[in-house]
N, CA, C and O atoms as a GROMACS GRO file, in nm:
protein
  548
    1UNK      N    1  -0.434  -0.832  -0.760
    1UNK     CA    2  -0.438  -0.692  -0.796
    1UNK      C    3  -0.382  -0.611  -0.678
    1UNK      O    4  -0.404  -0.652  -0.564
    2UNK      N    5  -0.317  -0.508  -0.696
    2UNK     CA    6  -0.198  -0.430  -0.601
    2UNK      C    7  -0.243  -0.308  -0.629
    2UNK      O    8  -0.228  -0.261  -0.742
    3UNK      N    9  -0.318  -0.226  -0.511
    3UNK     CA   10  -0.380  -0.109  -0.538
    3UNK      C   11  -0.272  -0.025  -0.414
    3UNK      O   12  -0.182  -0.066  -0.340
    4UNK      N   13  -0.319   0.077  -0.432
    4UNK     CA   14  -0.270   0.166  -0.304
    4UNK      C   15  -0.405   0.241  -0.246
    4UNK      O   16  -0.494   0.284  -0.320
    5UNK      N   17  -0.404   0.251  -0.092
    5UNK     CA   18  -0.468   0.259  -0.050
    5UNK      C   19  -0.429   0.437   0.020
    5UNK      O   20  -0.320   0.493   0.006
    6UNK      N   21  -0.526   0.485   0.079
    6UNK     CA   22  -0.480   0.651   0.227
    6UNK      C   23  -0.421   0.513   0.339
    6UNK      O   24  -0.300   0.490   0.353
    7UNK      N   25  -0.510   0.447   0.396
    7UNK     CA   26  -0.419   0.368   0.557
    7UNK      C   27  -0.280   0.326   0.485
    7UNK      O   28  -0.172   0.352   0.538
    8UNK      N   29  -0.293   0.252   0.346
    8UNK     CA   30  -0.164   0.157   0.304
    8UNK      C   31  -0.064   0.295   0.270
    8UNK      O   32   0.036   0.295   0.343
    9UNK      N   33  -0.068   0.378   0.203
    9UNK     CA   34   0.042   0.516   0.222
    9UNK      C   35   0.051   0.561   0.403
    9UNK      O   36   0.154   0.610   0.451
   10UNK      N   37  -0.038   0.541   0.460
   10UNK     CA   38  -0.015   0.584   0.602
   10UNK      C   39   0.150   0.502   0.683
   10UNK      O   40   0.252   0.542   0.738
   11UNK      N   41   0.098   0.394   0.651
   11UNK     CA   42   0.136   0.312   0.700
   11UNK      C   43   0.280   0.278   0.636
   11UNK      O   44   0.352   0.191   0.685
   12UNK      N   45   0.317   0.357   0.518
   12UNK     CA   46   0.445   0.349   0.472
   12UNK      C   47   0.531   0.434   0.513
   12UNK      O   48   0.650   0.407   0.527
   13UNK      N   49   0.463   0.587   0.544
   13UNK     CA   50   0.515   0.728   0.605
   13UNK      C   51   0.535   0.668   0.758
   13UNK      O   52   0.629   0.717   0.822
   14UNK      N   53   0.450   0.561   0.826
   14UNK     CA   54   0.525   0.537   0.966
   14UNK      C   55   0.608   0.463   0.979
   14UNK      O   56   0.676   0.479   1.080
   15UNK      N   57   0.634   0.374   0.908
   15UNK     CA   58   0.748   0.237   0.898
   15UNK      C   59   0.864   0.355   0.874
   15UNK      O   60   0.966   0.345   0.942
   16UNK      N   61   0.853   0.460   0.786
   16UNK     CA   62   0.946   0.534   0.727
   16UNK      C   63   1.000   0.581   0.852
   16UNK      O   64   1.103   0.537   0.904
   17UNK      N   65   0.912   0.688   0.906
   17UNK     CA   66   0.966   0.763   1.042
   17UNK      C   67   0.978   0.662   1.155
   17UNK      O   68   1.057   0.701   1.241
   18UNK      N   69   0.917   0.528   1.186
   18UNK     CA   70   1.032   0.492   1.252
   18UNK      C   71   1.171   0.443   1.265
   18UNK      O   72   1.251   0.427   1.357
   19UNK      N   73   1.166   0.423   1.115
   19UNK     CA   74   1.362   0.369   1.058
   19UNK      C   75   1.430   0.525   1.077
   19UNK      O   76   1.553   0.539   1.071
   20UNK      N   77   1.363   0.612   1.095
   20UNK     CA   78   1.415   0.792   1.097
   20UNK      C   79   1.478   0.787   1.229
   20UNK      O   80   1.594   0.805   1.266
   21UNK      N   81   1.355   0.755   1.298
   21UNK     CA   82   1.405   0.746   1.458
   21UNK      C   83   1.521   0.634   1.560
   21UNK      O   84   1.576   0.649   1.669
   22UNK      N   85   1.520   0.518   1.454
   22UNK     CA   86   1.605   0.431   1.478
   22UNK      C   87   1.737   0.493   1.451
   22UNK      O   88   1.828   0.491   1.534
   23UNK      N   89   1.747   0.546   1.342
   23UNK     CA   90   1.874   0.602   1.283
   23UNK      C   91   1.878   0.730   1.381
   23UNK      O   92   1.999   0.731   1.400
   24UNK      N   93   1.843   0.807   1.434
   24UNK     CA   94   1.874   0.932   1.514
   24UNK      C   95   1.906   0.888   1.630
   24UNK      O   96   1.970   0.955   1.710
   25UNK      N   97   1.855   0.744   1.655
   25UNK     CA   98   1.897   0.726   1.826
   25UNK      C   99   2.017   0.645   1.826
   25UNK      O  100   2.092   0.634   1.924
   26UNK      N  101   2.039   0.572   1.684
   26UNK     CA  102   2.192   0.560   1.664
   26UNK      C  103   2.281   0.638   1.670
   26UNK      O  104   2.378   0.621   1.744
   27UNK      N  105   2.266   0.734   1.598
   27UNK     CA  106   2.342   0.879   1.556
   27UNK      C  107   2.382   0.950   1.710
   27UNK      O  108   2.488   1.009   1.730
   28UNK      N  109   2.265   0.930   1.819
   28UNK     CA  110   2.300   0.998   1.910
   28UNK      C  111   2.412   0.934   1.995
   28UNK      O  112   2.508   1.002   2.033
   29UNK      N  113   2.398   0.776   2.030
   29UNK     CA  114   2.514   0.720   2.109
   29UNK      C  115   2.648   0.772   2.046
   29UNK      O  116   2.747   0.793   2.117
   30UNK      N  117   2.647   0.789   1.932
   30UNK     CA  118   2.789   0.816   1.865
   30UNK      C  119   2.837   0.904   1.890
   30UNK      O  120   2.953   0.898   1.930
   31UNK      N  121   2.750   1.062   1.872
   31UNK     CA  122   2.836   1.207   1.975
   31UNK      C  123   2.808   1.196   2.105
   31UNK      O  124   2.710   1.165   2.173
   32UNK      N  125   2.956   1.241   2.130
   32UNK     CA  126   3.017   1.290   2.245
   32UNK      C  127   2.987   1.412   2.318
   32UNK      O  128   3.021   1.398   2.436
   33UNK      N  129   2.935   1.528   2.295
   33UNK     CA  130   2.946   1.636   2.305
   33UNK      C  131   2.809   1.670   2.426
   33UNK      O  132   2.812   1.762   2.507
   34UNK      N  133   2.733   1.602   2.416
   34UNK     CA  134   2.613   1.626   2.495
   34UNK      C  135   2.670   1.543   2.613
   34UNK      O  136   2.753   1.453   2.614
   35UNK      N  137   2.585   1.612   2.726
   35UNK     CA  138   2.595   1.568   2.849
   35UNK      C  139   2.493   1.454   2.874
   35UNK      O  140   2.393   1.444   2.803
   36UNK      N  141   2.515   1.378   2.966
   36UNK     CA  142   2.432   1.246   2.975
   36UNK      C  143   2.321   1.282   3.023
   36UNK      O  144   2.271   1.176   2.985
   37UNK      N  145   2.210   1.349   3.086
   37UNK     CA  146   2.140   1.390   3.126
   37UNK      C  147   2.070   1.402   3.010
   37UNK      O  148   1.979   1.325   2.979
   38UNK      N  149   2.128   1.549   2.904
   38UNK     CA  150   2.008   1.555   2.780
   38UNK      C  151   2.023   1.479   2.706
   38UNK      O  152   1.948   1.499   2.611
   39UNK      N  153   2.117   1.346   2.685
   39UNK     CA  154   2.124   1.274   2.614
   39UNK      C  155   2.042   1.159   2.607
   39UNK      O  156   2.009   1.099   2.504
   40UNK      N  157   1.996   1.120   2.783
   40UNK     CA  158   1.876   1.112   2.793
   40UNK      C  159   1.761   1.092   2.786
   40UNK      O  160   1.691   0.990   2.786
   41UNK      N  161   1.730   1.270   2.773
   41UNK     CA  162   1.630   1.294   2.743
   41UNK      C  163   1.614   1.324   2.580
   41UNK      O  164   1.521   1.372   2.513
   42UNK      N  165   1.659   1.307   2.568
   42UNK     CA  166   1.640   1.357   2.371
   42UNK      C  167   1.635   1.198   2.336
   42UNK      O  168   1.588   1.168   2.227
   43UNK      N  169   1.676   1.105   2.412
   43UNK     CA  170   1.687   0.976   2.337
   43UNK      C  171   1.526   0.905   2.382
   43UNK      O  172   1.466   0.834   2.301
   44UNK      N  173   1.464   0.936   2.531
   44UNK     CA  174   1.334   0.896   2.573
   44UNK      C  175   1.212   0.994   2.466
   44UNK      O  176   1.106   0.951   2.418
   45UNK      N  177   1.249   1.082   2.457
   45UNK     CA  178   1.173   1.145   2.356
   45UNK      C  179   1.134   1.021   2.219
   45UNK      O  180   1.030   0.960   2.192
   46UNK      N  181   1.260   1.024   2.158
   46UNK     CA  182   1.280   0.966   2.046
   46UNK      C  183   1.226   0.842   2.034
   46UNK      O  184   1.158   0.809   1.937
   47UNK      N  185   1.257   0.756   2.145
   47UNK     CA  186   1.170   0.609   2.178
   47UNK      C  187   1.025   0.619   2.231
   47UNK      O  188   0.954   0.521   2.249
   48UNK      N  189   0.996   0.722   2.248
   48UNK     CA  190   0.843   0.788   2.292
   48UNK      C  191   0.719   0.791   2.117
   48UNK      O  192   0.616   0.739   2.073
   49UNK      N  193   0.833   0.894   2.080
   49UNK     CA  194   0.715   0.888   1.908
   49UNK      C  195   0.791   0.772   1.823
   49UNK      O  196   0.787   0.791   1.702
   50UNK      N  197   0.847   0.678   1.857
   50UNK     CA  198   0.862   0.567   1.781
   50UNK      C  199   0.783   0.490   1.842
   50UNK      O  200   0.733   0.407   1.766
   51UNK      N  201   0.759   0.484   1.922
   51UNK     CA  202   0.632   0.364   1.982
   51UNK      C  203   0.520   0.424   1.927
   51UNK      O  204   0.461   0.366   1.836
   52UNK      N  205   0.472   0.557   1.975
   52UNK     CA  206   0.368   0.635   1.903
   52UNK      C  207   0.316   0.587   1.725
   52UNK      O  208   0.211   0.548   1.674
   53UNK      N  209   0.436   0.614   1.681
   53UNK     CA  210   0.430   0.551   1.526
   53UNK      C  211   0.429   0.402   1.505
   53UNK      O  212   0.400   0.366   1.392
   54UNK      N  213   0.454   0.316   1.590
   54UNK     CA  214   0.466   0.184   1.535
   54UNK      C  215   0.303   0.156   1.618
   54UNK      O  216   0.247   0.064   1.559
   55UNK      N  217   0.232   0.201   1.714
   55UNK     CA  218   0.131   0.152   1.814
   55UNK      C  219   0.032   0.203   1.629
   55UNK      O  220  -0.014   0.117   1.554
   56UNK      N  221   0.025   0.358   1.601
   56UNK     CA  222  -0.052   0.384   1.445
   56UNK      C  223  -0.055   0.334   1.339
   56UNK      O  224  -0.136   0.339   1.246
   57UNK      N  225   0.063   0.269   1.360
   57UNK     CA  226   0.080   0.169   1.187
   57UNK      C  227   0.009   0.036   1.251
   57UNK      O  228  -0.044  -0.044   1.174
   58UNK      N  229   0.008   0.020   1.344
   58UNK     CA  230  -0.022  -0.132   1.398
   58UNK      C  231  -0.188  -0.118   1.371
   58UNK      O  232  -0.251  -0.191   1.294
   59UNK      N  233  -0.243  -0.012   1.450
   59UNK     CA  234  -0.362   0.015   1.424
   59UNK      C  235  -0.418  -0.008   1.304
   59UNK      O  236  -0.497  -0.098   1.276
   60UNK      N  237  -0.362   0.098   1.214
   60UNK     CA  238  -0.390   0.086   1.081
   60UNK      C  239  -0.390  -0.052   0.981
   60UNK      O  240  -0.417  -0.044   0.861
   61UNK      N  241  -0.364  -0.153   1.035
   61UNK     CA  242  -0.313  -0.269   0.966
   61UNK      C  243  -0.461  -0.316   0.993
   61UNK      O  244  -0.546  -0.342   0.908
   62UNK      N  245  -0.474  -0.321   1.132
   62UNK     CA  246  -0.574  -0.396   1.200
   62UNK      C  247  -0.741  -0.329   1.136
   62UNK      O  248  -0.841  -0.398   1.119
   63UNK      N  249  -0.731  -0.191   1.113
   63UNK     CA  250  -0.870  -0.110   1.131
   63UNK      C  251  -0.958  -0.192   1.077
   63UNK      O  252  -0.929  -0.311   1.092
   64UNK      N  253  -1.071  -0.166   1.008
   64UNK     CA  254  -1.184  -0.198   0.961
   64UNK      C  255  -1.151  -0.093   0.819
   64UNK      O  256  -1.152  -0.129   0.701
   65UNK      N  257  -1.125   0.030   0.869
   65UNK     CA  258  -1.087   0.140   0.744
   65UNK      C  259  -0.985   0.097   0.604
   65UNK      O  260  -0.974   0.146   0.492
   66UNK      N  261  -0.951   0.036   0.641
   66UNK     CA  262  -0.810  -0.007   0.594
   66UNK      C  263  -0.862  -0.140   0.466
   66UNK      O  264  -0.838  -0.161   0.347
   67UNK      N  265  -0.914  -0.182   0.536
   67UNK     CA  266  -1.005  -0.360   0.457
   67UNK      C  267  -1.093  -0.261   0.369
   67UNK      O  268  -1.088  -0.280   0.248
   68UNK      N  269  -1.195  -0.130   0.428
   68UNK     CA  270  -1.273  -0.119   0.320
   68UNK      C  271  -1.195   0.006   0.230
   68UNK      O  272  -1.240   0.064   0.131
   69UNK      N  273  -1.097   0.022   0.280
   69UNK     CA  274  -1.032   0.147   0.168
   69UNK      C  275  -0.980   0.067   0.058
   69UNK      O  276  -0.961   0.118  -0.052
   70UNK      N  277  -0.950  -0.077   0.089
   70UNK     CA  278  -0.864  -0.181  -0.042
   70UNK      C  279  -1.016  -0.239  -0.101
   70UNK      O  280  -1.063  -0.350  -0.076
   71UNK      N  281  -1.070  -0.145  -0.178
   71UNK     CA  282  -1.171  -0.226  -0.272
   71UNK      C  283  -1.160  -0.140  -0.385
   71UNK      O  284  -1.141  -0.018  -0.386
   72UNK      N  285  -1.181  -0.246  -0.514
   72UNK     CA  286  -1.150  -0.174  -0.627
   72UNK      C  287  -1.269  -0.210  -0.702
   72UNK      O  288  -1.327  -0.316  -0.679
   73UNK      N  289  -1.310  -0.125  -0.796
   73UNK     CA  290  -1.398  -0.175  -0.917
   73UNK      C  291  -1.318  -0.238  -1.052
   73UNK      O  292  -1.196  -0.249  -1.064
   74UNK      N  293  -1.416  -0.273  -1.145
   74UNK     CA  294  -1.355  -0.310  -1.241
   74UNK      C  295  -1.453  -0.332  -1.380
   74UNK      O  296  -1.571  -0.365  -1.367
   75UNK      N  297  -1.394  -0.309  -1.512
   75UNK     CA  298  -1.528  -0.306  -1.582
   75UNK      C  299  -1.485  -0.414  -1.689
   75UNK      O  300  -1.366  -0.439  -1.710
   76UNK      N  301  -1.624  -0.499  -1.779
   76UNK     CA  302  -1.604  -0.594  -1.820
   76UNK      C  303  -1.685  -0.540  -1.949
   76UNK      O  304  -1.767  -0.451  -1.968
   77UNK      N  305  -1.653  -0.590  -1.988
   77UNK     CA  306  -1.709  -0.540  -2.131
   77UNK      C  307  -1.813  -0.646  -2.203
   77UNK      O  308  -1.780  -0.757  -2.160
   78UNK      N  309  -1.870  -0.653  -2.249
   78UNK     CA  310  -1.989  -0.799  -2.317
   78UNK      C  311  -2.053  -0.740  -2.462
   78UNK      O  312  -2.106  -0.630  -2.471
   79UNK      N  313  -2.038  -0.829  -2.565
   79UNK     CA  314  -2.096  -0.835  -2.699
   79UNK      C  315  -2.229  -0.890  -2.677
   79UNK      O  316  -2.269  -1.003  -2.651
   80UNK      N  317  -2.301  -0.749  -2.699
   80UNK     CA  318  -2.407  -0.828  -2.658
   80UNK      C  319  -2.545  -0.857  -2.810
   80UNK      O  320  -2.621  -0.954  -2.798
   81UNK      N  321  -2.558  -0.777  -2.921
   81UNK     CA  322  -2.556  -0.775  -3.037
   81UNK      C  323  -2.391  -0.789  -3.117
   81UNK      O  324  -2.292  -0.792  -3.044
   82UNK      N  325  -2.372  -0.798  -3.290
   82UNK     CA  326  -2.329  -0.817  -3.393
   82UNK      C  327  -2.236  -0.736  -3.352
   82UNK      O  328  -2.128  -0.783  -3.314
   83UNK      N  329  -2.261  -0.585  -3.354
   83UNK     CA  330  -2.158  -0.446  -3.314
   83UNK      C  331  -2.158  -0.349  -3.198
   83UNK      O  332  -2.090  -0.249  -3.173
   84UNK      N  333  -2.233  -0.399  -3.149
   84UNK     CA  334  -2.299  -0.331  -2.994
   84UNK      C  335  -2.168  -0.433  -2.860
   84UNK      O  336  -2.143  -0.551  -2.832
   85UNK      N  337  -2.137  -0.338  -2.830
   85UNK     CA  338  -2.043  -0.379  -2.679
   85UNK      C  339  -2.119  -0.314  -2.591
   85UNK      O  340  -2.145  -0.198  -2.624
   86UNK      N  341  -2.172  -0.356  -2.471
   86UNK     CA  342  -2.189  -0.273  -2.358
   86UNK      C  343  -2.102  -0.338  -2.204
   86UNK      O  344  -2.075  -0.455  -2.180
   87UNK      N  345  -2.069  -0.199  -2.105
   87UNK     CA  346  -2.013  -0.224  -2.030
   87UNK      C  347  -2.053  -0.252  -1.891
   87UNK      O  348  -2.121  -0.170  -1.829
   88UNK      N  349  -2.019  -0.353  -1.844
   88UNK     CA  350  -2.048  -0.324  -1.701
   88UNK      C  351  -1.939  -0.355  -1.596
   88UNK      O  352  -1.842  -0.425  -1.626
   89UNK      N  353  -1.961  -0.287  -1.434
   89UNK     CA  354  -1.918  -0.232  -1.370
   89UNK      C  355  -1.928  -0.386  -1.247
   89UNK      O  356  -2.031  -0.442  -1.207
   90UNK      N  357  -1.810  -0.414  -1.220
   90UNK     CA  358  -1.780  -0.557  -1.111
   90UNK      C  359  -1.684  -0.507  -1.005
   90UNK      O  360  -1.589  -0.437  -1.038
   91UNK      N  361  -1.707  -0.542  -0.865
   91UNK     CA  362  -1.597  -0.536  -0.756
   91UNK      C  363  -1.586  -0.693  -0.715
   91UNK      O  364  -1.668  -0.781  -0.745
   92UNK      N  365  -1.466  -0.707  -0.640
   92UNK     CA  366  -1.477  -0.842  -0.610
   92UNK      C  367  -1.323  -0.772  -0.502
   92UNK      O  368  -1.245  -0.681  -0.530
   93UNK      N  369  -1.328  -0.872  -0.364
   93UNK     CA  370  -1.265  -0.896  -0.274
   93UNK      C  371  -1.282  -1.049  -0.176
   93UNK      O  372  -1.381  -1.121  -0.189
   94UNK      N  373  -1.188  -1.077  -0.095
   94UNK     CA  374  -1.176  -1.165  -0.039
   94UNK      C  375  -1.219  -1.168   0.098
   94UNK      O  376  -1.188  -1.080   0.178
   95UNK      N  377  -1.297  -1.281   0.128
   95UNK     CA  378  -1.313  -1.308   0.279
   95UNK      C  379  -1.264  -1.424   0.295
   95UNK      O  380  -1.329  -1.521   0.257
   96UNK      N  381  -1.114  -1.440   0.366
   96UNK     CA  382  -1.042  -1.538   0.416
   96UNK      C  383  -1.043  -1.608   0.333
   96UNK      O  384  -1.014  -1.519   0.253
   97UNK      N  385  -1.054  -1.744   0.236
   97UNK     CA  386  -1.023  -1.801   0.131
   97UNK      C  387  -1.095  -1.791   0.002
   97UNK      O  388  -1.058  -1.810  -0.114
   98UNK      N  389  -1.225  -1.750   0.062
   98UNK     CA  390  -1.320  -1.752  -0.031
   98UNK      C  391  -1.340  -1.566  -0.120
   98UNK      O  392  -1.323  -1.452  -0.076
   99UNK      N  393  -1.376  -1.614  -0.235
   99UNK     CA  394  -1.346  -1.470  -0.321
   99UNK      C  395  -1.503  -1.445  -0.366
   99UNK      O  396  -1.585  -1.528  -0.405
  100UNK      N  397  -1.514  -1.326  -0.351
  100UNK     CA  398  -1.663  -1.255  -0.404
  100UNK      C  399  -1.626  -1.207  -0.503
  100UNK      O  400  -1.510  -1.172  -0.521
  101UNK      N  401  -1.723  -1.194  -0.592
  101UNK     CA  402  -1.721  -1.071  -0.715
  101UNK      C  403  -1.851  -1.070  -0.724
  101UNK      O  404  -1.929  -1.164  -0.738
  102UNK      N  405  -1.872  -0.941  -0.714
  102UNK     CA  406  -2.011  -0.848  -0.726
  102UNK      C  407  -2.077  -0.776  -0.836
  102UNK      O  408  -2.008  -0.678  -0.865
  103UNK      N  409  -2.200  -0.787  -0.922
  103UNK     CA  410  -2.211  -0.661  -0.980
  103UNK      C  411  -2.260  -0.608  -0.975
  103UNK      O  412  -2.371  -0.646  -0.937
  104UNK      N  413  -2.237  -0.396  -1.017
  104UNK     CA  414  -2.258  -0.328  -0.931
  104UNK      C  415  -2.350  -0.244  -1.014
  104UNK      O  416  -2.430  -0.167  -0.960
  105UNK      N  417  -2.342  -0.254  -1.134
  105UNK     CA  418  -2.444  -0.193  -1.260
  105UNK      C  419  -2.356  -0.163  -1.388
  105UNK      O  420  -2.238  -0.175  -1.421
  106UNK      N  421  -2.475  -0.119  -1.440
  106UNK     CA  422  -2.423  -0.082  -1.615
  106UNK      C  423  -2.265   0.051  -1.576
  106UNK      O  424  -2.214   0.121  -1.489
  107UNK      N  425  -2.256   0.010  -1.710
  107UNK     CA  426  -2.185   0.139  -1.721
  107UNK      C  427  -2.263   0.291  -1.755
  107UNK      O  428  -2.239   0.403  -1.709
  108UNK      N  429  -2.374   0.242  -1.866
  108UNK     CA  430  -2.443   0.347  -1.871
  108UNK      C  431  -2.517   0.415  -1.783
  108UNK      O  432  -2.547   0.533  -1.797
  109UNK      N  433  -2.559   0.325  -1.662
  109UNK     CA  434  -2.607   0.416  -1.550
  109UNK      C  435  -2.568   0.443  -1.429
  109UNK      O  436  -2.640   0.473  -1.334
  110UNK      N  437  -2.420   0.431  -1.432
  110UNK     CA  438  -2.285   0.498  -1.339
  110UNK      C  439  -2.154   0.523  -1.397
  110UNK      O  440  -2.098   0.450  -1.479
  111UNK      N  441  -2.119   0.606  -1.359
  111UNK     CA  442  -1.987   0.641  -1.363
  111UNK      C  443  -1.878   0.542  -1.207
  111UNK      O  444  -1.930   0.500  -1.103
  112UNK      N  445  -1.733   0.531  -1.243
  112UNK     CA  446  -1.614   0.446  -1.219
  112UNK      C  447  -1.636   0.496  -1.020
  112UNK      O  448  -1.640   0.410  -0.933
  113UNK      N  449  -1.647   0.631  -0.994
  113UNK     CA  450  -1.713   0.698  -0.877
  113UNK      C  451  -1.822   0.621  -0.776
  113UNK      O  452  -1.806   0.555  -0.674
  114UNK      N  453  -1.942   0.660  -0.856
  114UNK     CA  454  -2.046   0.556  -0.796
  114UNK      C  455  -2.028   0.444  -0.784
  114UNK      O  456  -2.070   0.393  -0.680
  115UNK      N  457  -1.974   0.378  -0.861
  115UNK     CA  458  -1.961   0.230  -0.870
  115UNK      C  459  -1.823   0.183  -0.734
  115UNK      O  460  -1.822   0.096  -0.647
  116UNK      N  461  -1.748   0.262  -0.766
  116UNK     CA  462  -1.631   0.252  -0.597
  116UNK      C  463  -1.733   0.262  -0.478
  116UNK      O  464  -1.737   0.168  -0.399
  117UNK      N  465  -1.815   0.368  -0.461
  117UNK     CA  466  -1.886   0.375  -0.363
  117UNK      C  467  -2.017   0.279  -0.303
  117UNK      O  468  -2.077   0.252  -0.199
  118UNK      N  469  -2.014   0.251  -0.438
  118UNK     CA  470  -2.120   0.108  -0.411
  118UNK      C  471  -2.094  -0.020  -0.381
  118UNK      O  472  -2.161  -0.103  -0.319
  119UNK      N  473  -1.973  -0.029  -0.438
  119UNK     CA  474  -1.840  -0.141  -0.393
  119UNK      C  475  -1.849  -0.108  -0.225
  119UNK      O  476  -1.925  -0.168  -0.149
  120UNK      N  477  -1.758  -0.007  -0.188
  120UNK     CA  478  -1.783   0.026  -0.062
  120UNK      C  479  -1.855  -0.031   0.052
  120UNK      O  480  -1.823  -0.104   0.146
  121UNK      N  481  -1.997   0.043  -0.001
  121UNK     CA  482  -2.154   0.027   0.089
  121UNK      C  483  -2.179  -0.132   0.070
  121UNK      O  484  -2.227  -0.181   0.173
  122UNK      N  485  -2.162  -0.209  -0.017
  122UNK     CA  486  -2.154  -0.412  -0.009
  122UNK      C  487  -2.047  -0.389   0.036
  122UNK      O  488  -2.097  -0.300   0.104
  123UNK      N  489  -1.924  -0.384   0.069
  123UNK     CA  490  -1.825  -0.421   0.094
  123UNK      C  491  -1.852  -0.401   0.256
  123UNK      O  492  -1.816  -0.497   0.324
  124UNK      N  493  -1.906  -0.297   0.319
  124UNK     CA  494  -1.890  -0.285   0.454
  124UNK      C  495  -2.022  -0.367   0.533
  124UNK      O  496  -2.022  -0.424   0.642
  125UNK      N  497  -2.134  -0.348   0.434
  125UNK     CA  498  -2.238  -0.478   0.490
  125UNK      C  499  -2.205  -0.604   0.481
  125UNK      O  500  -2.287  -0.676   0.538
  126UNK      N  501  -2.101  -0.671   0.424
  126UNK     CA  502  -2.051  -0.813   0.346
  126UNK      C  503  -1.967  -0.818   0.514
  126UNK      O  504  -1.969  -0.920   0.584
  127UNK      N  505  -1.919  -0.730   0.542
  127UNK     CA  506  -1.783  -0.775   0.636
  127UNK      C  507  -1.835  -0.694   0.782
  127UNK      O  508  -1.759  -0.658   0.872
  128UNK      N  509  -2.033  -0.669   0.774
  128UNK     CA  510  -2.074  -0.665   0.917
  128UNK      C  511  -2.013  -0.526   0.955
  128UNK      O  512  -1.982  -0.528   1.074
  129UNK      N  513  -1.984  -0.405   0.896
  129UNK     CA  514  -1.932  -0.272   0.910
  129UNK      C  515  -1.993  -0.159   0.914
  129UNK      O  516  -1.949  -0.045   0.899
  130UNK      N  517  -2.133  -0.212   0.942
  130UNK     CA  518  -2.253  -0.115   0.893
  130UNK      C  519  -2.262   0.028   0.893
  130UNK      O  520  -2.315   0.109   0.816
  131UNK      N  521  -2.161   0.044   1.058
  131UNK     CA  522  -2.130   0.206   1.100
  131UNK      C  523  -2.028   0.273   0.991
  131UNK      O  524  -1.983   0.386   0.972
  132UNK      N  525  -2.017   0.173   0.945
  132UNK     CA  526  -1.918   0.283   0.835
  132UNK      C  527  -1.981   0.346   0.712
  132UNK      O  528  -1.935   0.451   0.665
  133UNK      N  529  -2.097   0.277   0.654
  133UNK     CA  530  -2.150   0.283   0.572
  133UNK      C  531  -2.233   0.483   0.582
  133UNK      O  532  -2.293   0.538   0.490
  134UNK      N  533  -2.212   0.525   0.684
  134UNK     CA  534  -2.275   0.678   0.698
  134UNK      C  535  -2.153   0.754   0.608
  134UNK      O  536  -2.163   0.798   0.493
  135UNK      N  537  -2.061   0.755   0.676
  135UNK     CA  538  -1.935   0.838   0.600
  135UNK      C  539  -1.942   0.803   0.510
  135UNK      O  540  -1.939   0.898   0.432
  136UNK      N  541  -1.956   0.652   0.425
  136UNK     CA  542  -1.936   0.654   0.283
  136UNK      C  543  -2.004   0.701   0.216
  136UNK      O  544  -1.932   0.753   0.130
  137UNK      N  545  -2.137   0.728   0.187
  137UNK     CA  546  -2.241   0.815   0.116
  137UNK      C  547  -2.211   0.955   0.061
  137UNK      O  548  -2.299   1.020   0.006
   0.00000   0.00000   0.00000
C-alpha cells in the first residue's frame, strides 16, 4: 500500500530544490558576465542551501516522525447475521520483516479519524516512541 505522507511530500519539495540548485550552479559556470569574485560567492551560497536541503531530507528519511506519519487504517467489513454487515476498523505496518495488523474497534464506535489516531498511539508504543504519543492526542 503507497500512501503519501507531510515528511514523504517534504522530502520531495527537497530532492526538488536541490536538482534547482544543481541546475543554477550549472547555469552559473556558463555566463560570462559576472566577475569571479561574485561568482564565487553566489555559487558558495548555492552549495550552502543545497547541503542545507539534502542534510533535511536526510533527516526526514531517518526521523521517528516520518515511520509514524506512514500508518494507515483500513476497514473490513464481516457478515455477521443473514443481512446484517458490520464494520470494523484494522491498521497494520511493518517491523523489519515481520507484519502487524491491529484492531482498532467497531466502526460504530469510531469514525476513519479516531481510528488513524489510535493506529498512531500503538504504532508509536509498538516502535518504543512513547514521547510522541503527547502531540498525537
Amino acid at each position: 500500500m503507497i500512501h503519501q505522507t507531510p515528511a514523504g511530500k517534504r522530502i520531495v519539495l527537497l530532492v526538488a530544490e536541490v536538482q534547482r540548485l544543481d541546475n543554477a550552479l550549472a547555469n552559473l559556470a556558463n555566463q560570462h558576465g559576472l566577475e569571479a569574485i561574485e561568482l564565487n560567492l553566489i555559487q558558495e551560497e548555492l552549495e550552502d542551501a543545497k547541503e542545507k536541503a539534502l542534510e533535511e531530507a536526510e533527516d526526514l528519511i531517518a526521523s521517528s516522525k516520518a515511520r509514524l506519519d506512514a500508518v494507515s487504517v483500513f476497514k473490513i467489513e464481516k457478515a455477521v447475521k443473514k443481512k446484517e454487515v458490520r464494520g470494523y476498523w484494522y491498521t497494520a505496518w511493518r517491523t523489519g520483516k515481520k507484519s502487524c495488523t491491529i484492531y482498532l474497534g467497531s466502526c460504530q464506535n469510531m469514525d476513519a479519524q479516531a481510528a488513524l489516531d489510535k493506529a498512531r498511539r500503538l504504532k508509536a508504543e509498538a516502535l518504543g516512541l512513547e514521547h510522541w504519543i503527547p502531540s498525537l492526542l
